[in-house]
Steps between C-alpha positions, in 0.01 A plus 500: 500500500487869457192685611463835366325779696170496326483106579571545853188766493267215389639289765450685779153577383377154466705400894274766684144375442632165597643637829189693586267223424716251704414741787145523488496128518698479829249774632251371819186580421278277714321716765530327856179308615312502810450186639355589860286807487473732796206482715313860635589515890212612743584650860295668776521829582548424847837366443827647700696481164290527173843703306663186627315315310447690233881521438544113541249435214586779277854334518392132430272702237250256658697174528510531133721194312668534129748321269683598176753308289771718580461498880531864507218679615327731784174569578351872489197665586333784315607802732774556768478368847444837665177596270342188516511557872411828483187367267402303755507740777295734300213282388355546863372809429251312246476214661253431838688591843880378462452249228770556232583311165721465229524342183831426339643289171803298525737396242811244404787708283779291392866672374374523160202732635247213418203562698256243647092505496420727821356402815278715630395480884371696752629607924184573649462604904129446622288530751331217682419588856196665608502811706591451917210594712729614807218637710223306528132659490375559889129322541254803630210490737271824579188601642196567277426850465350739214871477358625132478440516139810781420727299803431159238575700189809675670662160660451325166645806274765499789570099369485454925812677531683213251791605347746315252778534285683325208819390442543566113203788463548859656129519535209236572139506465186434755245451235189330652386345835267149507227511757177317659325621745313331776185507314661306194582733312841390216678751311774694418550842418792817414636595821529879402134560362281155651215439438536453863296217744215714627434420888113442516264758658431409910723200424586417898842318492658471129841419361677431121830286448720677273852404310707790258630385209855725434677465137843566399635700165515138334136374616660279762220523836454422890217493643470618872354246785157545560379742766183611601309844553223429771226746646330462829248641617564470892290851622144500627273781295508842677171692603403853443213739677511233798290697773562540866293308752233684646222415768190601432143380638291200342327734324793733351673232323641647198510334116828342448762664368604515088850412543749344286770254458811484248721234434877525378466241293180468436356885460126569673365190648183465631365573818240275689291642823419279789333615832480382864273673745550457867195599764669630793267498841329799571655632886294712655 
């Protein structure tokens, strides 16, 4: 049979919508599915190797598990290696002491640019461990004098001479200091501004137990071993005006003499007179 030309247009017409539509029906359009999801990993900033880590579950995109019909497919997260890390290194500046955290989406993309629901998981470093008291406070013992209050309230701003440090904050804390004294008294106060025991007037031999309490950037604490400020008072009251001894005749003996006493401790104390007489034989 002879086709002329303006049959062979209508022929070629009606074979190209059957060509096109016979590819849209090979076409893959299922997206691939996640079957395992990825799990958020947790590490301590005290670890030797946190990019380490970082890099083995950014690669795993957190031991994440898919399928898709054509068998095709990789797994993606949201941004680039490098500024996810870079993310992560940068959230420390809002985050307490060295903590750091990022949150990332992962993804299944088959051949066909099908793309899976996302899993979205987190790579967090925190911080467990309380602060290190390396120098322990020194116990304190003094002598009572018109002063031992400012020595208490200097050794306990002083935390005893306790020092610490922290292994994931730059800076730590010495908040407050738990007390009792020897006449039962419980509390606690701010190390800085007290209110601080109060060593009672005259009070002869007197001491207070005393812990500090130090806190990292993340709240983690130590408390110090308990050491005690003690005053003594160990030094007899000292007399003013004494006289000089004098001999005089039985009938000359003077008034006794206003003196007085003071006590370190203690302030004026008071004085009490007592007198002997002795008759001596008259010698002619």
């Amino acid at each position: 049979m002879r086709i002329e030309p303006t049959q062979l247009k209508v022929i070629l017409l009606l074979l190209v919508p059957i060509l096109f539509l016979g590819k849209l029906a090979g076409q893959d359009t299922i997206p691939p599915v996640i079957v395992t999801p990825g799990i958020s990993k947790t590490t301590g900033c005290e670890g030797s190797n946190i990019v380490g880590e970082f890099n083995q579950w950014y690669s795993t995109a957190g031991g994440t598990v898919a399928t898709d019909n054509s068998g095709n497919f990789v797994i993606v997260a949201n941004i680039p290696y490098n500024l996810a890390l870079a993310r992560l290194n940068a959230s420390a500046d809002t985050l307490c002491g060295n903590t750091k955290n990022v949150v990332l989406e992962f993804r299944a993309i088959d051949l066909a640019n099908n793309v899976s629901d996302p899993v979205i998981i987190s790579f967090s470093v925190i911080d467990t461990l309380p602060p290190i008291i390396f120098v322990k406070p020194n116990a304190s013992s003094i002598e009572c004098t018109q002063t031992s209050q400012d020595s208490l309230n200097n050794w306990l701003q002083s935390k005893g001479g306790a020092k610490a440090s922290d292994i994931c904050s730059p800076t730590v804390d010495w908040t407050v200091f738990y007390y009792q004294t020897s006449t039962g008294i419980r509390d606690s106060a701010s190390i800085e501004d007290g209110p601080y025991p109060q060593i009672p007037a005259g009070a002869c031999n007197w001491d207070v137990l005393v812990s500090f309490k130090v806190v990292d950037e993340c709240g983690n604490q130590s408390v110090t071993p308990i050491r005690t400020f003690e005053v003594k008072d160990t030094k007899a009251p000292v007399f003013s005006n004494l006289p000089a001894n004098i001999t005089v005749s039985c009938d000359q003996v003077p008034l006794p003499a206003l003196i007085t006493a003071e006590d370190a401790c203690g302030g004026p104390r008071p004085i009490t007179f007592s007198e002997t007489s002795t008759n001596l034989p008259f010698s002619f």
